[in-house]
C-alpha positions as CSV (number, residue, x, y, z in Angstrom):
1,X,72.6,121.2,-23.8
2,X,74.1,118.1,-23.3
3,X,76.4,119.6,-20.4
4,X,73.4,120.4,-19.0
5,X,72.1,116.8,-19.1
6,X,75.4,115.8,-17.8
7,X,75.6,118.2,-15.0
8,X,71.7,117.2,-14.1
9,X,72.5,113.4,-14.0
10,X,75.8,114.1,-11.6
11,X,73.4,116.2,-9.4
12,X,71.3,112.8,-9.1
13,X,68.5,113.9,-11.6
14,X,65.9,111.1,-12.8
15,X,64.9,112.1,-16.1
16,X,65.0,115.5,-18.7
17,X,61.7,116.9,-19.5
18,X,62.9,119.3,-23.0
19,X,61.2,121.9,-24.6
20,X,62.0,120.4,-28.2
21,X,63.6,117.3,-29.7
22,X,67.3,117.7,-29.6
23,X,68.0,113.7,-30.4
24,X,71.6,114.3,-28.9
25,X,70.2,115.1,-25.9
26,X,67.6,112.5,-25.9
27,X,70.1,109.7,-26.5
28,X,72.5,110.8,-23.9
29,X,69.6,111.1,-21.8
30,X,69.2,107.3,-22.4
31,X,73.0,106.3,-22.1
32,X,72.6,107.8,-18.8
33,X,69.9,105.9,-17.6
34,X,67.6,108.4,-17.4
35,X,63.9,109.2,-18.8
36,X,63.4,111.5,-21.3
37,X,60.4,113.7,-21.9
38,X,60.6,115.5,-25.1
39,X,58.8,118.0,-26.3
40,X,56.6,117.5,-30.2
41,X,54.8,118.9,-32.2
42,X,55.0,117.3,-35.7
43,X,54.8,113.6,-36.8
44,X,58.3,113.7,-38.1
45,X,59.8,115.6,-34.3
46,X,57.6,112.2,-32.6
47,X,59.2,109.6,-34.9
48,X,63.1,111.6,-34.4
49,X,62.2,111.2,-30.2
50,X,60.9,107.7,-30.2
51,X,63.9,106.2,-32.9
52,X,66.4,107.8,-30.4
53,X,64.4,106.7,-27.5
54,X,61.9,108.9,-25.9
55,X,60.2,107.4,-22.8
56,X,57.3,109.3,-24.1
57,X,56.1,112.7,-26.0
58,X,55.3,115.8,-24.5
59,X,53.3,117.8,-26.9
60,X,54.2,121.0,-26.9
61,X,52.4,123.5,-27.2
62,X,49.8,121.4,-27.1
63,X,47.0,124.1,-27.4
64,X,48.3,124.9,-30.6
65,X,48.2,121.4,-32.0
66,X,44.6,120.6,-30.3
67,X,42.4,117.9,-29.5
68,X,41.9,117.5,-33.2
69,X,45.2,117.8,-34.1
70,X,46.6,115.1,-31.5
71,X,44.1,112.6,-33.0
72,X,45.6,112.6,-36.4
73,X,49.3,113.0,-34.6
74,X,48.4,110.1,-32.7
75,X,46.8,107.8,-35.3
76,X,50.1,107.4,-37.1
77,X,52.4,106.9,-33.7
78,X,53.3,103.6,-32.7
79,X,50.8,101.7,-30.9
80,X,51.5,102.4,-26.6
81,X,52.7,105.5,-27.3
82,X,52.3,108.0,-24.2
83,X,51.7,111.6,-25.0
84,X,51.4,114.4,-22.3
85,X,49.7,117.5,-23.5
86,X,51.6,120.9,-22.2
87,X,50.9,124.4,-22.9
88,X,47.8,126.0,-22.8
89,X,46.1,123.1,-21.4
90,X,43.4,123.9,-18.0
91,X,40.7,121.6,-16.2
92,X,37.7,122.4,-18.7
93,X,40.1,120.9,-21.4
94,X,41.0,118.2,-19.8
95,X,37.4,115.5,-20.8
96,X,38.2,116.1,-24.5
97,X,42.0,115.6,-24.6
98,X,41.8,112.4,-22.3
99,X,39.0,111.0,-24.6
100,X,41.6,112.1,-27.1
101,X,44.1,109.3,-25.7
102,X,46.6,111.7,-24.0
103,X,48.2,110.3,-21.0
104,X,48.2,113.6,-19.0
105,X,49.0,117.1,-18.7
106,X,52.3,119.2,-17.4
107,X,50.4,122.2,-16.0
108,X,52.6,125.7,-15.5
109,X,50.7,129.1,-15.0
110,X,48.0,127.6,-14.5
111,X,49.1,126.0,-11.3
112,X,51.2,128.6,-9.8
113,X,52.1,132.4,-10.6
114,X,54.5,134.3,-8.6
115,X,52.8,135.6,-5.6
116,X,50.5,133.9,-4.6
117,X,49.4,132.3,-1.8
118,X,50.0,128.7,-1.0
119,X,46.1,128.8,-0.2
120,X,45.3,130.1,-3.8
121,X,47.8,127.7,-5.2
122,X,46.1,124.7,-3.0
123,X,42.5,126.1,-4.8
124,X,43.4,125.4,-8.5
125,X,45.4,122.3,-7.7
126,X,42.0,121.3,-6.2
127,X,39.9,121.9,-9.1
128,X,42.8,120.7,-11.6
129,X,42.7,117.6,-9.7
130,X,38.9,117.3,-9.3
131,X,38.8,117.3,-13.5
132,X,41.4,114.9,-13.6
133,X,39.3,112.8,-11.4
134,X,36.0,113.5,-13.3
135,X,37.8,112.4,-17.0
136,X,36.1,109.5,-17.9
């Protein structure tokens, strides 16, 4: 993937936000200048991102790892450490995972399926935003 990386950088692309941690493409991410956003699920794939340089971790999927699941993830990261929860992730889960420490939430199906209206897609960002608003 790292022609991909490459080919994404020379298009004027800001950062790489991965399904997995592939630490070549994290570091070339870096050596480019760019963020990078990779995606975690186990202690040992946070601590491979971070040691080659992970802006932050994007837990993926985070519904299978849960609320519980991220606090003893989290308890072992390095202090600061920014986690985004994606994958299986709506607005009535949003309280618990915030109260959790995650930073925020990449947000897919949930947000937008094919064929629908902009008017439906305006409705959920609405309410997705209206949780976000109501996490303490």
């Amino acid at each position: 993937y790292c022609d991909e990386v490459q080919a994404f950088h020379a298009a004027g692309g800001q950062f790489i936000v991965s399904p997995n941690c592939d630490v070549e493409v994290i570091k070339l991410t870096k050596q480019l200048g760019m963020a990078s956003y990779p995606g975690v699920i186990t202690p040992s794939e946070c601590f491979a991102a971070l040691h080659a340089g992970a802006d932050c971790l994007k837990l993926f999927p985070a519904f299978k790892l849960g609320v519980d699941g991220f606090k003893a993830v989290s308890a072992v990261l390095p202090k600061g450490t920014e986690c985004y929860a994606v994958g299986g992730i709506d607005s009535h889960d949003f309280a618990a995972w915030r109260q959790a420490g995650i930073a925020g939430f990449g947000l897919a199906s949930n947000l937008y399926k094919p064929g629908e209206t902009a008017e439906e897609i305006a409705q959920k960002a609405q309410i997705l935003v209206a949780a976000w608003d109501a996490c303490p």
